[in-house]
C-alpha positions, 0 to 999 in steps of 0.5 A: 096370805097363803104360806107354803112351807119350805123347811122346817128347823128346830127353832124357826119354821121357813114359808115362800113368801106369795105376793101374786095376790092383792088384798086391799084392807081399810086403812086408819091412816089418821092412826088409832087412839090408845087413849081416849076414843075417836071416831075413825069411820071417816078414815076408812076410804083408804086401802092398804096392801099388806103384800106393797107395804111389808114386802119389799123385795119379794124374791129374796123374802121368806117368812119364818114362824119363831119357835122359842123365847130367846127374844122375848124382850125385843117384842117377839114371841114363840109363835110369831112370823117374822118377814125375812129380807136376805137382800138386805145387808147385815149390821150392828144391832139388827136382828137377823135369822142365823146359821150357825153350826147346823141351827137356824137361830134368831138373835141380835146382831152385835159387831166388835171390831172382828167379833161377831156376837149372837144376842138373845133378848132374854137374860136366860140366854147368854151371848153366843160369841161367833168364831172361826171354828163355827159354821156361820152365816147370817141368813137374813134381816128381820124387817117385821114381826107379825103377832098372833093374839 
């Protein structure tokens, strides 16, 4: 998967997403044991395409590399790419990608009535109430979260 960066921001790094390419990668469609071993070897005729399976709708998905800690609770961490669909319709409790007041932000959407709060998933960040005073515009879902170890 080769990135190529269209922006950089403070708290998020933007790539286009490129799914010209296929990949087939073994695939344990059995699942693999966190318990005791099992043999998976098997299992391992079936191919899976990362682009088919996390990419849904290719022209309006980005990639972002995440810059910070706000999120730490909701399993994403500084240095993680997220997969960004704009298509996809806002809603309560989904993390999405935020703009507001000149910043991309990454942060839980929560919904109240005419209010919109910003949630971090870290108690060191406290809720940012959207107004009408801010420039605000909710940029994309999240759809998942690919770490690094």
């Amino acid at each position: 998967m080769k990135l190529r960066k269209i922006y950089n921001a403070k708290t998020i790094e933007f790539y286009n997403v490129d799914t010209s390419t296929e990949i087939n990668l073994p695939f344990v469609s059995s699942g693999i044991s966190a318990g005791f071993p099992s043999p998976a070897d098997d299992f391992l005729d079936i191919n899976i395409d990362l682009n088919k399976h996390l990419i849904k709708n290719p022209s309006t998905t980005f990639y972002g590399r995440v810059r910070g800690d706000s999120m730490i609770n909701a399993g994403i961490s500084n240095g993680d790419l997220l997969i960004i669909d704009k298509s996809l319709e806002p809603g309560d409790n989904k993390i999405a990608v935020c703009f507001i007041d000149g910043e991309f932000t990454v942060k839980r959407i929560q919904i109240e009535k005419d209010i919109i709060w910003l949630i971090a998933e870290n108690d060191a960040y406290a809720p940012i109430k959207v107004t009408k005073e801010n420039d605000f515009i909710i940029w994309g879902i999240v759809t998942n979260v690919i770490k690094s170890f």
